[in-house]
C-alpha positions as MATLAB code, in Angstrom:
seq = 'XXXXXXXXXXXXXXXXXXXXXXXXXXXXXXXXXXXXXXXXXXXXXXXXXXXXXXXXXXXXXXXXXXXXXXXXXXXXXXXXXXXXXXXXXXXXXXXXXXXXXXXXXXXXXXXXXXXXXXXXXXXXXXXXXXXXXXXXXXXXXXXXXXXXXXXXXXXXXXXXXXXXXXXXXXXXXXXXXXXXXXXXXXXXXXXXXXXXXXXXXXXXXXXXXXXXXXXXXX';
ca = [
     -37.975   32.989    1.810;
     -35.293   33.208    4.245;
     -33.842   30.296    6.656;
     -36.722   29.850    9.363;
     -34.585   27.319   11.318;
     -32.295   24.669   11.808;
     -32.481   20.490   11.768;
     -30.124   18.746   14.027;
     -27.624   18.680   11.338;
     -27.693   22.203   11.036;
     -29.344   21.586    7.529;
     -31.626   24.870    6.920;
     -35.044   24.862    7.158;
     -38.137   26.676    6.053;
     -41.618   27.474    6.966;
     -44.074   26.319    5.188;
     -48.221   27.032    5.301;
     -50.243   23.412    6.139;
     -49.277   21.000    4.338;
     -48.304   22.452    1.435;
     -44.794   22.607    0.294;
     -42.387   26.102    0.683;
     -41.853   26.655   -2.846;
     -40.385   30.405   -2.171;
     -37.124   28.899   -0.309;
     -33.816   30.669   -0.441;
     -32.180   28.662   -2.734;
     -28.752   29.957   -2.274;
     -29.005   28.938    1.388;
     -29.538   25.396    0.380;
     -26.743   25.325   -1.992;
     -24.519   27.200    0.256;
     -25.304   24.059    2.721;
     -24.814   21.286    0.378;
     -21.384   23.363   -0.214;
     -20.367   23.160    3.411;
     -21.047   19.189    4.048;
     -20.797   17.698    0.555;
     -17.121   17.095    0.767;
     -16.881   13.561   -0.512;
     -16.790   11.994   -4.184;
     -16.388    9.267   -5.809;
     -14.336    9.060   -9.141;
     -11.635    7.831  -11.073;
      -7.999    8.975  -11.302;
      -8.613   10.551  -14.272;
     -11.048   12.365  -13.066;
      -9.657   13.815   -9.953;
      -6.863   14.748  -11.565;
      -9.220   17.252  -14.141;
     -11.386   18.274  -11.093;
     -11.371   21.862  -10.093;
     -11.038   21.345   -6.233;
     -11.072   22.709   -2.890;
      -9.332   22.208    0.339;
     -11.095   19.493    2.372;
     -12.171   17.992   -0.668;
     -12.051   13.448    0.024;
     -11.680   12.053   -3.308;
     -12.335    8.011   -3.533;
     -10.628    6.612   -6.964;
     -13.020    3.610   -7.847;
     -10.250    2.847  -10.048;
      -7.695    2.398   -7.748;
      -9.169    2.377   -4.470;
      -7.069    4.800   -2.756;
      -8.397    7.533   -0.816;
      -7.226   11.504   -1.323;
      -7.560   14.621    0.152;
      -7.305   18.090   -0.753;
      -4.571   20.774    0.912;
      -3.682   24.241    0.439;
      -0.433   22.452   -1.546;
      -2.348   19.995   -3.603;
      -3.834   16.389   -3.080;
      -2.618   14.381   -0.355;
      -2.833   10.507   -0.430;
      -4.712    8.778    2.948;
      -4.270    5.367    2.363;
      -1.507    3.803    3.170;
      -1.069    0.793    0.267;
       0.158   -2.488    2.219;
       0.371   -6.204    2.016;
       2.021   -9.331    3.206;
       3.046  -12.296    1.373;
       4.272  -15.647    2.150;
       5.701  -18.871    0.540;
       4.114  -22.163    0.372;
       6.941  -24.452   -0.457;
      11.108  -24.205    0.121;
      13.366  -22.269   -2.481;
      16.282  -23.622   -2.923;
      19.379  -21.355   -2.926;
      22.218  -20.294   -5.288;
      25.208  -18.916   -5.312;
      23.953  -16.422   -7.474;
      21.427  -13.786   -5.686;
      17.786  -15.193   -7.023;
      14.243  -13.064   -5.624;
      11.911  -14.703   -3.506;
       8.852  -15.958   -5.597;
       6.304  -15.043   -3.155;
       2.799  -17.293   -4.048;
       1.010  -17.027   -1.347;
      -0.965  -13.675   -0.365;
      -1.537  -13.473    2.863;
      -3.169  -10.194    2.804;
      -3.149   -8.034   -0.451;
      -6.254   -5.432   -0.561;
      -4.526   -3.023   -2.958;
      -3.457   -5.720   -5.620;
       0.587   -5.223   -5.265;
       1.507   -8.472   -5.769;
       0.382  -11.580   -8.079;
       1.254  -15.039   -8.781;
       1.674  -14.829  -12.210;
       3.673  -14.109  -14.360;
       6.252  -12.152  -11.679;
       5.353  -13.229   -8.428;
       8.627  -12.024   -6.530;
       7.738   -8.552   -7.432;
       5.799   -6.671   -4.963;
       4.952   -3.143   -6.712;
       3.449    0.308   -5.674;
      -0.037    1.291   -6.338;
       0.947    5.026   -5.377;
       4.608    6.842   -5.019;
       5.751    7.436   -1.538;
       7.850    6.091    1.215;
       7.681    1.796    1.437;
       9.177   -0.037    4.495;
       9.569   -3.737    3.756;
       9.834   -5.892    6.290;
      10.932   -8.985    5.099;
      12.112  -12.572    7.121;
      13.401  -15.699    5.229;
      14.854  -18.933    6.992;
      18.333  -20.487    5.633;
      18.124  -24.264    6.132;
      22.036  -24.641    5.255;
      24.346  -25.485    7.859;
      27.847  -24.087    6.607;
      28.981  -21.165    4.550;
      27.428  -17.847    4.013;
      23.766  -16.510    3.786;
      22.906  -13.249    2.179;
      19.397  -11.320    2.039;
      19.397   -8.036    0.486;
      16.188   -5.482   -1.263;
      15.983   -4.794   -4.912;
      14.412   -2.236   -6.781;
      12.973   -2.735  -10.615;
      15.197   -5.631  -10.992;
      18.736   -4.092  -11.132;
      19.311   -1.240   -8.251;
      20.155   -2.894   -5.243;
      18.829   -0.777   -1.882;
      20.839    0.726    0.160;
      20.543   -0.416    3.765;
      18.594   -3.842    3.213;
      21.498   -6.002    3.260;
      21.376   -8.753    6.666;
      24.036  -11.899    6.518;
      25.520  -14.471    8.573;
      27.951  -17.029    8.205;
      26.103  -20.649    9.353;
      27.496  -21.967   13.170;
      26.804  -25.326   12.300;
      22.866  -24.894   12.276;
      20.122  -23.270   10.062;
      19.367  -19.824   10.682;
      17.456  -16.728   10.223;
      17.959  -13.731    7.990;
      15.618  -10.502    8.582;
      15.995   -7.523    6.587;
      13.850   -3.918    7.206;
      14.601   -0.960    5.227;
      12.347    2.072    3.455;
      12.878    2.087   -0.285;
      11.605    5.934   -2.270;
       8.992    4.269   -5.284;
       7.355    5.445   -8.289;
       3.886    4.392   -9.209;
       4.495    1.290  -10.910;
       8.069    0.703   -9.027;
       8.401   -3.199   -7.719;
      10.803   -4.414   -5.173;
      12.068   -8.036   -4.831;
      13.833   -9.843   -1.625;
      16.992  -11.335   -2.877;
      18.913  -14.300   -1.260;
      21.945  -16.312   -2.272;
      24.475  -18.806   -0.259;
      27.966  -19.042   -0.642;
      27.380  -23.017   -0.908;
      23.881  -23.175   -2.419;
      23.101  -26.469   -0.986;
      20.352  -25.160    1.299;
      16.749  -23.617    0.378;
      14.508  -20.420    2.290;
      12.083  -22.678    4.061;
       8.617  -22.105    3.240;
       5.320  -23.131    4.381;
       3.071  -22.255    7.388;
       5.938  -23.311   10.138;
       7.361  -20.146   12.269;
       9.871  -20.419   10.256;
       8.190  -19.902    7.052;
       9.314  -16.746    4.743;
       7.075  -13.555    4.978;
       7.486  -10.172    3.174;
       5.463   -7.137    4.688;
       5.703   -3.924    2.407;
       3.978   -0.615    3.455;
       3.496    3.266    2.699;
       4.833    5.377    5.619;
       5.043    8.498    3.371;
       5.495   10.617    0.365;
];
């Protein structure tokens, strides 16, 4: 039986005689439907990855929970990966360049960041494009202050570096830069003092140290 009519969905329809059911429906129609508007699933990474897709195609990893869609030049990642991190107590400073150990997650929905055992490493769910955004407080009061971005613990990144020499009075560093990652690439906020008698100030103050990271890209 052919397509009689049309819900409000555009779903097809067919007739049927009483109240009996309309066994002699065009099946292909139906399928052809559930082709058009079944554009969503759920799976692992794996999974997608072996799929035979189709542009338009929304993929949900329950693995990862990131979010991908299908193009005419291959999957495309939605989400954009992000947190923001804080820390709950003053590190002191060296004159050697030491990372932030970030311990307090202030929002972290796509698990880049933990305590233990590495907590100044803040690392990419999915490759792409990061901007950090990162602010730290320098409570020394003479000499130099240094904050800088580092990539998997030895490449330092070009364009994160913010310093100031101290007038007397504590004072602010703030560092933004994008950084290219891998999946699995971390990035650290480095600071160091040409006297190392001060700390980065931590707490819940406005001058407590905060690290935003974000994907902008691919």
């Amino acid at each position: 039986m052919s397509v009689s009519s049309t819900g409000s969905k555009g779903e097809p329809q067919f007739e049927s005689t009483g109240n009996a059911p309309t066994f002699a429906a065009d099946l292909t129609a139906t399928s052809d439907y559930a082709a058009l508007v079944g554009n969503r699933i759920a799976g692992t990474s794996a999974e997608r990855l072996a799929f035979d897709d189709w542009p338009g195609l929304a993929w949900h990893e329950t693995d990862t929970d990131l979010e991908y869609e299908m193009t005419a030049s291959g999957w495309r990642l939605v989400t954009r990966p992000h947190c923001v991190l804080g820390l709950t107590a003053n590190q002191a400073l060296g004159t050697v360049a030491a990372a932030v150990a970030w311990d307090s997650e202030v929002s972290d929905p796509f698990g880049m960041h933990a305590n233990v055992p590495n907590p100044s490493r803040i690392t990419a769910p999915a490759a792409g494009l990061y901007e950090v955004s990162a602010y730290v407080f320098n409570t020394n009061t003479a000499g130099l202050g240094q904050v800088y971005g580092r990539k998997n613990g030895t490449d330092n990144i070009t364009g994160s570096l913010d310093r100031d020499n101290s007038p007397g009075v504590s004072f602010a560093l703030q560092s933004t830069f994008t950084v290219q990652l891998a999946v699995g690439d971390y990035v650290e906020v480095m600071v160091l003092h040409s006297t190392a008698t001060g700390a980065i100030e931590g707490g819940i103050l406005m001058s407590g140290a905060r690290v935003s990271v974000k994907r902008i890209g691919a």
